[in-house]
DSSP file (Angstrom, degrees, kcal/mol; ACC not computed):
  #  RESIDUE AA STRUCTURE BP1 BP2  ACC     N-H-->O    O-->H-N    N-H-->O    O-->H-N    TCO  KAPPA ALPHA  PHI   PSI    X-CA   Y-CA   Z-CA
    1    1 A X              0   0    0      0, 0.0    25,-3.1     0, 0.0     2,-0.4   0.000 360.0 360.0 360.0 126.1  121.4   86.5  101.6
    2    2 A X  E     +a   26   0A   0     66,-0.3    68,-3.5    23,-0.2    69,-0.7  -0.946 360.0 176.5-109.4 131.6  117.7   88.3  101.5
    3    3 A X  E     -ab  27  71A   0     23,-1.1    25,-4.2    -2,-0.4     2,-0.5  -0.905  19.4-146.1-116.6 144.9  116.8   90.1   98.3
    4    4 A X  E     -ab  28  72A   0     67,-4.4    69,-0.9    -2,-0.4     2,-0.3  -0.978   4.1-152.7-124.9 169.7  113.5   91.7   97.7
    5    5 A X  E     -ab  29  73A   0     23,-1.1    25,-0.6    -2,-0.5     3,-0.4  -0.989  11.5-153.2-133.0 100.5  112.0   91.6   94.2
    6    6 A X  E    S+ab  30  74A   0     67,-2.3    69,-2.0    -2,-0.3    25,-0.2  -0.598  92.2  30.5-108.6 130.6  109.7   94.8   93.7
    7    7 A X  S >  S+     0   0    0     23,-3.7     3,-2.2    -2,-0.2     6,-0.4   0.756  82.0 164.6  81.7  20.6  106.9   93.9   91.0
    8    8 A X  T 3   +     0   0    0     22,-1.1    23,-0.1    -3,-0.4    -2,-0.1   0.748  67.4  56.3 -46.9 -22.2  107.4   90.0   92.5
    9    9 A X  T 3  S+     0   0    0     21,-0.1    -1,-0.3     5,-0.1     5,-0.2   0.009  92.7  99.1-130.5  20.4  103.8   88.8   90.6
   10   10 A X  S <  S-     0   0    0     -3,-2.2     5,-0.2     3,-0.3    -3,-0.0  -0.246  91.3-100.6-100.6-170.4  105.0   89.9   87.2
   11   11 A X  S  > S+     0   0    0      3,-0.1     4,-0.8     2,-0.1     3,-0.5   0.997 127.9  29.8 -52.4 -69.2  106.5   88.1   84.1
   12   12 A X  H >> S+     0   0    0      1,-0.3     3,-1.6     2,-0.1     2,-1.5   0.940 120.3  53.5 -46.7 -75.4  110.0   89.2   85.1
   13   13 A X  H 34 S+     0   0    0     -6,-0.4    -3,-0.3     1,-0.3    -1,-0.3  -0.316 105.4  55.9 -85.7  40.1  109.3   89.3   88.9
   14   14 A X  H 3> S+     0   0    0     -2,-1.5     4,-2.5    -3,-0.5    -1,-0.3   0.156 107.5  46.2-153.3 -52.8  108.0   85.7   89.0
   15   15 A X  H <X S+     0   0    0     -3,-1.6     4,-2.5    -4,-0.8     5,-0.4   0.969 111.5  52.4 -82.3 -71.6  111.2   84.2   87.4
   16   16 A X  H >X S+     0   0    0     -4,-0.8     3,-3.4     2,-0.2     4,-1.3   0.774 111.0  51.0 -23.0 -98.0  113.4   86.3   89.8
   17   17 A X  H >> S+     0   0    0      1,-0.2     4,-1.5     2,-0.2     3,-1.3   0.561 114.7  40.1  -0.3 -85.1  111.3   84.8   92.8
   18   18 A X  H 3X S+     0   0    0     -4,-2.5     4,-0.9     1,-0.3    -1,-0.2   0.607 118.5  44.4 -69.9 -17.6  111.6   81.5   91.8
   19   19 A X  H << S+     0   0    0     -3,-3.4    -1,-0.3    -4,-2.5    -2,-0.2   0.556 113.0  52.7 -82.7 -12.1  115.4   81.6   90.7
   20   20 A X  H << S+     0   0    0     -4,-1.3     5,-0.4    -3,-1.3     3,-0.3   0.615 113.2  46.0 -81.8 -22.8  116.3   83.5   93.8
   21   21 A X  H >< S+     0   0    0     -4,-1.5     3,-1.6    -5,-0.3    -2,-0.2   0.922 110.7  54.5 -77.7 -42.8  114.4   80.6   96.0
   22   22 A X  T 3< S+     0   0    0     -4,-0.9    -1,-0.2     1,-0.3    -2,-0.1   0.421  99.1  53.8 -82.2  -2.5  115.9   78.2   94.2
   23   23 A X  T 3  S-     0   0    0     -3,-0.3    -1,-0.3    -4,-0.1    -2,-0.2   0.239 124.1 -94.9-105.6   2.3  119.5   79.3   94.7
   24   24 A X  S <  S+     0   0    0     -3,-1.6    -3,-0.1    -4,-0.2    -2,-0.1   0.232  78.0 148.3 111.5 -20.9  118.8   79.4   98.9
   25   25 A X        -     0   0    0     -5,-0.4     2,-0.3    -6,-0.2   -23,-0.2   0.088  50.0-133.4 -34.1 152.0  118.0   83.1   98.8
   26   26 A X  E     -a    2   0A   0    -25,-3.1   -23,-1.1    20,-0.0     2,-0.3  -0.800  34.2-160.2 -96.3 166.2  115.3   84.5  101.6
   27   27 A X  E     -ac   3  48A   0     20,-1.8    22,-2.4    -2,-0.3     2,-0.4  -0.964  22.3-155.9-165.7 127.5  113.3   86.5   99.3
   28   28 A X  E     -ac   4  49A   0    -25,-4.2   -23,-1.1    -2,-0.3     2,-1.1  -0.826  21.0-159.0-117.7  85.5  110.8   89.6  100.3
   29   29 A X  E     -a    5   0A   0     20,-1.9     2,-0.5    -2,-0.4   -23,-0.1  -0.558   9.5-174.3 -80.4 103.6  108.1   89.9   97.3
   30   30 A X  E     +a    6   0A   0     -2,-1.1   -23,-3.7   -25,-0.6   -22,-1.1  -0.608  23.6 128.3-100.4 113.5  106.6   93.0   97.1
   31   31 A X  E     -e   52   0B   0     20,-0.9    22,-2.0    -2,-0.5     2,-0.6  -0.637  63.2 -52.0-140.9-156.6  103.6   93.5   94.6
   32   32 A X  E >>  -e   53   0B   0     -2,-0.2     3,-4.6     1,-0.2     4,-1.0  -0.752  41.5-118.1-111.3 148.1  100.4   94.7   94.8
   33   33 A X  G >4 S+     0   0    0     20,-5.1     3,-1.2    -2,-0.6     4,-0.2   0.766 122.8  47.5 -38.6 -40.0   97.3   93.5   97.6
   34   34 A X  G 34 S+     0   0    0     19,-0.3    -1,-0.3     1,-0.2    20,-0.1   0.397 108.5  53.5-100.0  20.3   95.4   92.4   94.4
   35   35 A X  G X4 S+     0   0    0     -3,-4.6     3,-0.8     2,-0.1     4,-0.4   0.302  79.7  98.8-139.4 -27.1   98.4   90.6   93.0
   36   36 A X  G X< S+     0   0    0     -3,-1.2     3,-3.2    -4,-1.0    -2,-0.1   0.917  71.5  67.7 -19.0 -83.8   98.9   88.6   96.1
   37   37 A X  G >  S+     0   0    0     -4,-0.2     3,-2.3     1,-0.2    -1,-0.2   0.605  83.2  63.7  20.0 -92.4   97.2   85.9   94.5
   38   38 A X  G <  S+     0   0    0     -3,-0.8     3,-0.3     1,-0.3    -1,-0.2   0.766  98.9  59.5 -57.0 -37.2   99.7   84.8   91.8
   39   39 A X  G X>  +     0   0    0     -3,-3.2     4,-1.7    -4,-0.4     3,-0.7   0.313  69.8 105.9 -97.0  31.0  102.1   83.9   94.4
   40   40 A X  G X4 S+     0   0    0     -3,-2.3     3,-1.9     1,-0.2     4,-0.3   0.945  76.8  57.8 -39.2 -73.9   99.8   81.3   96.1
   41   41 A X  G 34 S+     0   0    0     -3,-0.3     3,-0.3     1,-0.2    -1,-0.2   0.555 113.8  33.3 -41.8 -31.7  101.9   78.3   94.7
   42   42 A X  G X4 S+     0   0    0     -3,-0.7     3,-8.0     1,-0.1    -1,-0.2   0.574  91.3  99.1 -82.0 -37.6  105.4   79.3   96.1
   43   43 A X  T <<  +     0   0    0     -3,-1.9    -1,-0.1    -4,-1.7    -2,-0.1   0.610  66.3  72.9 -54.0 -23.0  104.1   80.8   99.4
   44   44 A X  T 3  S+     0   0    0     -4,-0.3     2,-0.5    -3,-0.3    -1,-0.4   0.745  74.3 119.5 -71.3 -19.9  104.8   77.8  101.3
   45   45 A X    X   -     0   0    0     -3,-8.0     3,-2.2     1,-0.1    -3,-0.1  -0.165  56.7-154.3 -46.4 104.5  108.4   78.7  101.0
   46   46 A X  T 3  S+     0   0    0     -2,-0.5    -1,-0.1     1,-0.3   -20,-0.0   0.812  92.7  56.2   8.2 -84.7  109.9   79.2  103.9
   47   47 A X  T 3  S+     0   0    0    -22,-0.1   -20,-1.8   -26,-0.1     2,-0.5   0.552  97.1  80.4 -52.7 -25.0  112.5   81.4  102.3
   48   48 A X  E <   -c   27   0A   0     -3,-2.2     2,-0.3   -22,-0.2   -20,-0.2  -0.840  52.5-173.0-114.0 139.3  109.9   83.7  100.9
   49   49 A X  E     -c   28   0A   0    -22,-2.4   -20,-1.9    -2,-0.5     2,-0.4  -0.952  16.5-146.0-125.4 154.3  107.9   86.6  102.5
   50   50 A X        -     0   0    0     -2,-0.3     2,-0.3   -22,-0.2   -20,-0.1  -0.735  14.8-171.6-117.4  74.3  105.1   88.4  100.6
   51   51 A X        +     0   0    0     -2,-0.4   -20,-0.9    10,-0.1     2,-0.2  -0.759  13.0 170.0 -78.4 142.5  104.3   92.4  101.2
   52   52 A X  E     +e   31   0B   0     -2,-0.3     2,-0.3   -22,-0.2   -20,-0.2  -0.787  13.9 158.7-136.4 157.3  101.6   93.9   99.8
   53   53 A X  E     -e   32   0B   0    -22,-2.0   -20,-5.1    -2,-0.2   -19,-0.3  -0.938  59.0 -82.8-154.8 174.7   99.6   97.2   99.8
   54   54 A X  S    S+     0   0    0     -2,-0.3     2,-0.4     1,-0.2   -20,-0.2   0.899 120.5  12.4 -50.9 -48.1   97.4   98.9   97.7
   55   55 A X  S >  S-     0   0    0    -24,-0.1     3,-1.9   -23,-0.1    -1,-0.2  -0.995  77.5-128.2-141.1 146.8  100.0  100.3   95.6
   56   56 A X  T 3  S+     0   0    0     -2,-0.4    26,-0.1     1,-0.2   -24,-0.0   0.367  95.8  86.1 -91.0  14.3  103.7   99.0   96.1
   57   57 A X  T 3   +     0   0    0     33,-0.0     2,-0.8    32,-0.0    -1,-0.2   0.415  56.2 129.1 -87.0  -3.5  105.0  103.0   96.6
   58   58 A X    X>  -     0   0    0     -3,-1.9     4,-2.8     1,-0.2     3,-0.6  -0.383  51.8-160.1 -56.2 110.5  104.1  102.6  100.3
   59   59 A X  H 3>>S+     0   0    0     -2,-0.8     4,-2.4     1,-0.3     5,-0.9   0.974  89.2  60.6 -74.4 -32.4  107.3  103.8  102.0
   60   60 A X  H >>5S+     0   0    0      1,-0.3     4,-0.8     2,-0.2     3,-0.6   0.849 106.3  37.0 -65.8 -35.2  105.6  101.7  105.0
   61   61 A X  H <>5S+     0   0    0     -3,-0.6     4,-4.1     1,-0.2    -1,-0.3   0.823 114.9  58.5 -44.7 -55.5  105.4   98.6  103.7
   62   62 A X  H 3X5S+     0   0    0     -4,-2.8     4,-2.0     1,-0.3    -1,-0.2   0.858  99.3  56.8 -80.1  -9.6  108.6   98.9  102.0
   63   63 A X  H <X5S+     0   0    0     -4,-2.4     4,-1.2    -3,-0.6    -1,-0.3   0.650 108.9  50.4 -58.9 -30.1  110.3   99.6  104.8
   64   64 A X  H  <<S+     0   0    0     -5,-0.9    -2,-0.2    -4,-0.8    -3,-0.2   0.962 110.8  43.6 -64.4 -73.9  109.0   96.5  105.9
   65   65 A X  H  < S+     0   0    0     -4,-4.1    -2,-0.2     1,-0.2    -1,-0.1   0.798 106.9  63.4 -32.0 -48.4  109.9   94.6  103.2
   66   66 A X  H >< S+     0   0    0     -4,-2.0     3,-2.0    -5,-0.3    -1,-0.2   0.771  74.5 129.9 -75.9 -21.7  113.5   96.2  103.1
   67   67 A X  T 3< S-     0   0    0     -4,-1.2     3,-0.1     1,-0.2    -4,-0.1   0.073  79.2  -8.3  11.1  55.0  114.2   94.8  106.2
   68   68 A X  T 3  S+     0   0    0      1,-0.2   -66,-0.3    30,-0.2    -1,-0.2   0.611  92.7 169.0 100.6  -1.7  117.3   93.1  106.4
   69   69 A X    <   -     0   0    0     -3,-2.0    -1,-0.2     1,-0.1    33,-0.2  -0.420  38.8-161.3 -98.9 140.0  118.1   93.1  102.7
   70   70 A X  S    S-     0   0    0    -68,-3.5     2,-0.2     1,-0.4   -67,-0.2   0.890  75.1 -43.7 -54.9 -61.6  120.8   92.3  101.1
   71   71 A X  E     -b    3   0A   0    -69,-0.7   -67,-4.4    31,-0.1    -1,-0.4  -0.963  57.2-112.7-156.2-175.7  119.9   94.1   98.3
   72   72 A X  E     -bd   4 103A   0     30,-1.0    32,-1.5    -2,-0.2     2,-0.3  -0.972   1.7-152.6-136.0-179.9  116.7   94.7   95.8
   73   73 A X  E     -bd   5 104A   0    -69,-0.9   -67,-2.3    -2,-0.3     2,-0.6  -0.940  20.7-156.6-135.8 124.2  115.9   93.9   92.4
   74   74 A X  E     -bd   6 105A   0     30,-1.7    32,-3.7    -2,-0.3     2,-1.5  -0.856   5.0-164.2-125.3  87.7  113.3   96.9   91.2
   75   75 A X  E     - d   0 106A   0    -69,-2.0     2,-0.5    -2,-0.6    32,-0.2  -0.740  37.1-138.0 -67.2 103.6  110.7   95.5   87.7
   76   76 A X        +     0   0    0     -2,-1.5     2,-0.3    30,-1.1    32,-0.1  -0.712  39.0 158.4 -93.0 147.4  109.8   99.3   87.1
   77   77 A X        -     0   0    0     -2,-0.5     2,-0.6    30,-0.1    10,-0.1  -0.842  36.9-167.5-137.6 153.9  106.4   99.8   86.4
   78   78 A X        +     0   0    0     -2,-0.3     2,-0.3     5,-0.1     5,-0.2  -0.929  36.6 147.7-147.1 133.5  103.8  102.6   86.5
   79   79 A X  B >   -F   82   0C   0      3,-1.7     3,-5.8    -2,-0.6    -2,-0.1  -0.977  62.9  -6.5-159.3 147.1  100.4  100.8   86.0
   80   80 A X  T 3  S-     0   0    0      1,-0.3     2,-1.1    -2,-0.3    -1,-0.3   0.050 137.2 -23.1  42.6-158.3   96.8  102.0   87.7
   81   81 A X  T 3  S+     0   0    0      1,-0.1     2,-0.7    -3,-0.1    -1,-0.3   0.040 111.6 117.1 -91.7  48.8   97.8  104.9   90.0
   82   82 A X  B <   -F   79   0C   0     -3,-5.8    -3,-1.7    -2,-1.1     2,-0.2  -0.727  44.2-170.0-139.4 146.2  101.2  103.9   90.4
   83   83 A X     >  -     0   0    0     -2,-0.7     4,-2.1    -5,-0.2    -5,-0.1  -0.358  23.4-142.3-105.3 173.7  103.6  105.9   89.3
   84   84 A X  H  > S+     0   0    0     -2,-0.2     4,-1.6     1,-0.2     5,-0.4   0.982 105.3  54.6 -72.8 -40.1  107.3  104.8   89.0
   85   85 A X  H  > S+     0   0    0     59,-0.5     4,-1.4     1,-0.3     3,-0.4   0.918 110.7  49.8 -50.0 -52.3  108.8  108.5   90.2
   86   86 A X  H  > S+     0   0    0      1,-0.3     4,-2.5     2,-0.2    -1,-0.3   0.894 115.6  48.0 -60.5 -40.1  106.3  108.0   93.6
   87   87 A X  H  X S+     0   0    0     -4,-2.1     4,-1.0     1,-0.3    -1,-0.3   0.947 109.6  43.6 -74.4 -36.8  108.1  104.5   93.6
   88   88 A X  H  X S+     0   0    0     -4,-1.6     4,-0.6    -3,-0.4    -1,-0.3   0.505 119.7  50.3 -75.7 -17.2  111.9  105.5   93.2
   89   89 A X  H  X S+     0   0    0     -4,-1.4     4,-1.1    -5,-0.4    -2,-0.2   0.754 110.9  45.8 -77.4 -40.1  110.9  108.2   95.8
   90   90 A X  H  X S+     0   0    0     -4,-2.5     4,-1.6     2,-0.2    -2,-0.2   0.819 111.7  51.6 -83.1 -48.7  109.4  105.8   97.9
   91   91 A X  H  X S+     0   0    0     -4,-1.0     4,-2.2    -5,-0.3     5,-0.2   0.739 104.2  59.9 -77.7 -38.7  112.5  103.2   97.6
   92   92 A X  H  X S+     0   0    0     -4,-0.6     4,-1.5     1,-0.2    -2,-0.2   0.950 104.5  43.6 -84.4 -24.5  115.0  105.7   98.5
   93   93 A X  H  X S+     0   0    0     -4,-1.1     4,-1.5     2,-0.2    -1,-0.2   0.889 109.2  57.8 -66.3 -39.0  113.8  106.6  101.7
   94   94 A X  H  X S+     0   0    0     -4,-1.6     4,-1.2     2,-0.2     5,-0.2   0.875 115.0  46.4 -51.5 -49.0  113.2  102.7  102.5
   95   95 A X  H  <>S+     0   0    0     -4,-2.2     5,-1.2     2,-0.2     3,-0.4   0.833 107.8  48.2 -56.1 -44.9  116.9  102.5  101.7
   96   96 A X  H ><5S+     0   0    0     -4,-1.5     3,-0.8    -5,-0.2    -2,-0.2   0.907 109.0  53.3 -30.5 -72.3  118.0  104.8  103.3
   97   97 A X  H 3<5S+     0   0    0     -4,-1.5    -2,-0.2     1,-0.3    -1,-0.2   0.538 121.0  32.3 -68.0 -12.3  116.0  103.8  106.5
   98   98 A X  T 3<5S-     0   0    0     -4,-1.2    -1,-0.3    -3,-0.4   -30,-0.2   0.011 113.0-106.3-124.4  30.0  117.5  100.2  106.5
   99   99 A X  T < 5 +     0   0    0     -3,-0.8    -3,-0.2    -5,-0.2    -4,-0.1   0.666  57.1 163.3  66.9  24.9  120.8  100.8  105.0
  100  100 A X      < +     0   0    0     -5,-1.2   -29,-0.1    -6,-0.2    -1,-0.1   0.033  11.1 160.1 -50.2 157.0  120.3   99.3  101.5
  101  101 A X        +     0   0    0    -31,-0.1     2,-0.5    57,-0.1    -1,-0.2   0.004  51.4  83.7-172.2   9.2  122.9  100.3   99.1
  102  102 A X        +     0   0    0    -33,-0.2   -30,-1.0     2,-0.0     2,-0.3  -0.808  55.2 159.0-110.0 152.3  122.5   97.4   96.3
  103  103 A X  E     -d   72   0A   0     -2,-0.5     2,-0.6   -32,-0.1   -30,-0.2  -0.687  19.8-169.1-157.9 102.7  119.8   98.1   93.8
  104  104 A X  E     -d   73   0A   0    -32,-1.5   -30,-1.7    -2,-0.3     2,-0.3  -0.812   7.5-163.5-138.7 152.5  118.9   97.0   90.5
  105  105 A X  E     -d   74   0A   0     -2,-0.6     2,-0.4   -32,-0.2   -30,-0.2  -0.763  10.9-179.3-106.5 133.7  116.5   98.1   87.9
  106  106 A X  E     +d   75   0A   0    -32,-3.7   -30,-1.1    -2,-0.3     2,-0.1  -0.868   7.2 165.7-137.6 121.8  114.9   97.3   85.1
  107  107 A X        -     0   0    0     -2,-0.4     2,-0.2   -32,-0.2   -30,-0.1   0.077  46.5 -79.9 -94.6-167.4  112.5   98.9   82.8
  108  108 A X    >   -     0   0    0    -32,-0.1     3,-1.5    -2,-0.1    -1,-0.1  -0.594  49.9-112.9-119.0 147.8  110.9   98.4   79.1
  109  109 A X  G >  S+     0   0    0      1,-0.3     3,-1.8    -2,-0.2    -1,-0.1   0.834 110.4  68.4 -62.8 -32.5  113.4   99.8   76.3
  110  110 A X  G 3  S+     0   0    0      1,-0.2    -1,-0.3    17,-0.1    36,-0.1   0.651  90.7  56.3 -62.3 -12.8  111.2  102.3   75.5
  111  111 A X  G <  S+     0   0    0     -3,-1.5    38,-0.2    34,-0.1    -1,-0.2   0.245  81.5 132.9 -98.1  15.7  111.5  104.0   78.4
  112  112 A X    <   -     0   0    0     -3,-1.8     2,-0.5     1,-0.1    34,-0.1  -0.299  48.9-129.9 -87.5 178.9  115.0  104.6   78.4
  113  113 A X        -     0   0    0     36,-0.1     2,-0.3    -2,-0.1    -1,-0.1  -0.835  18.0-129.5 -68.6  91.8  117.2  107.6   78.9
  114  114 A X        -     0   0    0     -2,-0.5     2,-0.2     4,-0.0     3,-0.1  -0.508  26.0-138.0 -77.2 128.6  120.0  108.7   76.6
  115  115 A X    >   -     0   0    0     -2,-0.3     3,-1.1     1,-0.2     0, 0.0  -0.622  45.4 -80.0 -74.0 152.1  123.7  109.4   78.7
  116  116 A X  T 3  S+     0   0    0      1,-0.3    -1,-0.2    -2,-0.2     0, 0.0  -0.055 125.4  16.0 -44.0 138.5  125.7  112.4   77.7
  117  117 A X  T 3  S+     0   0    0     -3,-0.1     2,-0.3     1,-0.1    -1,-0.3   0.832  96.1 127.4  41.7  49.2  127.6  111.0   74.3
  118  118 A X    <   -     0   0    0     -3,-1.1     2,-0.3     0, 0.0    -1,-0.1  -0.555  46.7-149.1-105.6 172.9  125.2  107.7   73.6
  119  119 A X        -     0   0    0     -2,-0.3     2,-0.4     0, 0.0    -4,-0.1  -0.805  13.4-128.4-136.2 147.4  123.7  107.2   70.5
  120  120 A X        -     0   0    0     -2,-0.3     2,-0.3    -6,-0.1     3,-0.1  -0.818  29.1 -97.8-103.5 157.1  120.7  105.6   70.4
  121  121 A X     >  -     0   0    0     -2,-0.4     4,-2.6     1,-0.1     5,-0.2  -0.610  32.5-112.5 -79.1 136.0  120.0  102.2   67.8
  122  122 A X  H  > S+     0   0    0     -2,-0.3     4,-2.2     1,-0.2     3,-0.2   0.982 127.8  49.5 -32.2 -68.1  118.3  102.6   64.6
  123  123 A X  H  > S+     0   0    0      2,-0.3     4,-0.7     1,-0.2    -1,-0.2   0.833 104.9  52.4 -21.0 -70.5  115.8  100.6   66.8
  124  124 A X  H >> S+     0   0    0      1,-0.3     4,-4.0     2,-0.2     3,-0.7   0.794 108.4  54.5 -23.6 -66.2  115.9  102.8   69.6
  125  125 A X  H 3< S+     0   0    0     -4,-2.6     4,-0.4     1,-0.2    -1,-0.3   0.852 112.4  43.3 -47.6 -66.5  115.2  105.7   67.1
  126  126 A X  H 3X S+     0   0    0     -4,-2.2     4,-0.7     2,-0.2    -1,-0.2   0.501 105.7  55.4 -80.0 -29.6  112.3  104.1   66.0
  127  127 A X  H <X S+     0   0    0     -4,-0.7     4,-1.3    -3,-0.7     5,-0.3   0.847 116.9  47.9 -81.3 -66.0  110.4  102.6   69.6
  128  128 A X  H  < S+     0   0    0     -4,-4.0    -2,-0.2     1,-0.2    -3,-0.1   0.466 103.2  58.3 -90.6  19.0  110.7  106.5   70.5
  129  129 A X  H >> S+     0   0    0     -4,-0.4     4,-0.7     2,-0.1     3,-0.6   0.701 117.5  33.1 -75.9 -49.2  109.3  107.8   67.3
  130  130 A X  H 3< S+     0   0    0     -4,-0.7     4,-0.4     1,-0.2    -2,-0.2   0.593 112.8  63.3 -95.3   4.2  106.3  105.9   67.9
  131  131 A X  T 3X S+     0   0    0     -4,-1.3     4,-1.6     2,-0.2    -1,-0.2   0.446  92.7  65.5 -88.9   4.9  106.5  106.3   71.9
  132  132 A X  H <> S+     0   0    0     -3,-0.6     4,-0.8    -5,-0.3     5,-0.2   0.916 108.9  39.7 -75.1 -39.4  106.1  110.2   71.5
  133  133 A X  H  X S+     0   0    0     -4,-0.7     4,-1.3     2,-0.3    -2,-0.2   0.809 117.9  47.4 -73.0 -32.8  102.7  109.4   70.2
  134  134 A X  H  > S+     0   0    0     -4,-0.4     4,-2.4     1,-0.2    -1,-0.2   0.943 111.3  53.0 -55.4 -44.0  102.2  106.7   72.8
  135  135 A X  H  < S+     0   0    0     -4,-1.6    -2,-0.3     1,-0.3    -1,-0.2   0.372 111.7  41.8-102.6  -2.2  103.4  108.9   75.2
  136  136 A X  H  < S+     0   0    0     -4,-0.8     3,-0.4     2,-0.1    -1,-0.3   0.705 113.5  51.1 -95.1 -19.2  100.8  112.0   74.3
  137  137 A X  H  < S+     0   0    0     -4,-1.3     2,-0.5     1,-0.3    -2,-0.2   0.980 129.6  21.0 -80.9 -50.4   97.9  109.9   73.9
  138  138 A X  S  X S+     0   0    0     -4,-2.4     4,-0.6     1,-0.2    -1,-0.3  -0.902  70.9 164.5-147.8  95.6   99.0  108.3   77.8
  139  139 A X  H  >  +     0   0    0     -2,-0.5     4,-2.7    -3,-0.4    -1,-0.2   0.773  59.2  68.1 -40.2 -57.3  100.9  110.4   79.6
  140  140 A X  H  > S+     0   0    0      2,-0.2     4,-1.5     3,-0.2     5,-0.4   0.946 100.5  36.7 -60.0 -72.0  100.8  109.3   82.4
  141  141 A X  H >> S+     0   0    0      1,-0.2     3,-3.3     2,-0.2     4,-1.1   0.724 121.8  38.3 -60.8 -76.6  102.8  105.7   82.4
  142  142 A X  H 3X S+     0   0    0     -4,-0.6     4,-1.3     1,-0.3    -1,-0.2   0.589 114.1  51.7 -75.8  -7.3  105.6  106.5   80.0
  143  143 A X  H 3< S+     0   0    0     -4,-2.7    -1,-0.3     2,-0.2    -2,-0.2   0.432 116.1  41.8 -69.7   0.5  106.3  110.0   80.9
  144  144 A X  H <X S+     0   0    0     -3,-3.3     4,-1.3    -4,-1.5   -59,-0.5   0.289 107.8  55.8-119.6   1.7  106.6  109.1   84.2
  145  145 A X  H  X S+     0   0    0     -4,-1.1     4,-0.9    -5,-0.4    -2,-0.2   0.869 113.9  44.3 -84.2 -30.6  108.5  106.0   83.7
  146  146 A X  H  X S+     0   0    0     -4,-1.3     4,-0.8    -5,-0.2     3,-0.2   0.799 108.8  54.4 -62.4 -27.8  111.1  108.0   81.8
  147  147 A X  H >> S+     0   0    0      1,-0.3     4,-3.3     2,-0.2     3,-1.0   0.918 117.3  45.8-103.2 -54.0  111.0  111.1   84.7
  148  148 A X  H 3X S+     0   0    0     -4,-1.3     4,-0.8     1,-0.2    -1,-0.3   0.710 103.0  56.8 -66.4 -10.6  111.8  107.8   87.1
  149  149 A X  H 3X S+     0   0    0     -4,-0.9     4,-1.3   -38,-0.2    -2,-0.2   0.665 111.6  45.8 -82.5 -31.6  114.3  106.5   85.0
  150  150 A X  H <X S+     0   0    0     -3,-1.0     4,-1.4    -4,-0.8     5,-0.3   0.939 106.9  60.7 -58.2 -65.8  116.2  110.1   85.4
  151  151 A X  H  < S+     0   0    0     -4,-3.3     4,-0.2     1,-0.2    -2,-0.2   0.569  99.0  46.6 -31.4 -40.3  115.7  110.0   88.3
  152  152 A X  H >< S+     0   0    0     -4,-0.8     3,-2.5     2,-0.2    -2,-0.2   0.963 111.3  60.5 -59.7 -65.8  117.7  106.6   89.1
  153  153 A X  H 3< S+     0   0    0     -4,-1.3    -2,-0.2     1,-0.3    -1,-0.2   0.659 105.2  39.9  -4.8 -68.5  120.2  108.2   87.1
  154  154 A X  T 3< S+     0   0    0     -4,-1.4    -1,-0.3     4,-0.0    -2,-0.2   0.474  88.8 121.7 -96.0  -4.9  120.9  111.3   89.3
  155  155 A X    <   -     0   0    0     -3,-2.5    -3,-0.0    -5,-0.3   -63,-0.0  -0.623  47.3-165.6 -78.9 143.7  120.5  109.4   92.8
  156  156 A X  S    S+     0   0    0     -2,-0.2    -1,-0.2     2,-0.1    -4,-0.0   0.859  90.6  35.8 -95.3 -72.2  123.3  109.5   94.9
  157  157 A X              0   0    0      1,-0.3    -1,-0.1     0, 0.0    -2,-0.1   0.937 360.0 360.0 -53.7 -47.6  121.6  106.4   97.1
  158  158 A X              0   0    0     -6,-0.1    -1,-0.3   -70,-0.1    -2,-0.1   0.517 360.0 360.0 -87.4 360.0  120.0  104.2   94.6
């Protein structure tokens, strides 16, 4: 089985890696060129290949990456200029072009998405009382992690 792990050099995407190596997986960990780095120790795996770009929304690259995959495992993120919409845009096409149809994602609770008849937690309620504020002071990441989070939603591929 090959997975790739998108966000590979993160907290989350670190622990995937290394519990996906460690179960026999091949494993394609796709972060960013300056991010490379972090996965020095591991690289000698076999089982693991490492693409990188400037920003991990390169449909070329990720077609590269998706290659052969089994499925992927998606840390979404919008950090420096990338943003998660560009990335879920970017991922369906890679899917699409290598026949992907497993996916999963995971984001920060604040960024989530209410379904037709949820309720939100008292919590919930409370993370996105103070993420309205977050999210006028800097637009940019968590409105557009939410606008990708829709996004997942309403795709028909991913």
């Amino acid at each position: 089985m090959k997975v790739a792990i998108i966000g590979a050099t993160g907290k989350t995407g670190m622990k995937l890696v290394e519990k996906s190596l460690s179960m026999g997986y091949d494993v394609a960990a796709v972060c960013r060129d300056s991010s490379v780095a972090k996965l020095v120790e591991i690289s000698k795996n076999r089982k693991l290949s490492i693409f990188s770009a400037p920003i991990i929304s390169d449909v070329g690259m990720l077609n590269e990456a998706l290659a052969a995959c089994d499925g992927v495992v998606v840390i979404m993120m919008a950090a420096g200029k990338l943003k998660a919409t560009e990335l879920v845009s970017s991922l369906e096409s890679a899917a699409l072009r290598n026949g992907i149809k497993r996916f999963a994602f995971t984001a920060g609770e604040i960024t989530v998405v209410k379904e037709q008849n949820e309720q939100f937690t008292f919590r919930q309620k409370v993370m996105l009382a103070f993420a309205g504020a977050i999210m006028w002071l800097s637009p940019f990441s968590l409105t557009d992690m939410r606008k990708a989070s829709l996004m997942i939603r309403m795709q028909d591929t991913l």
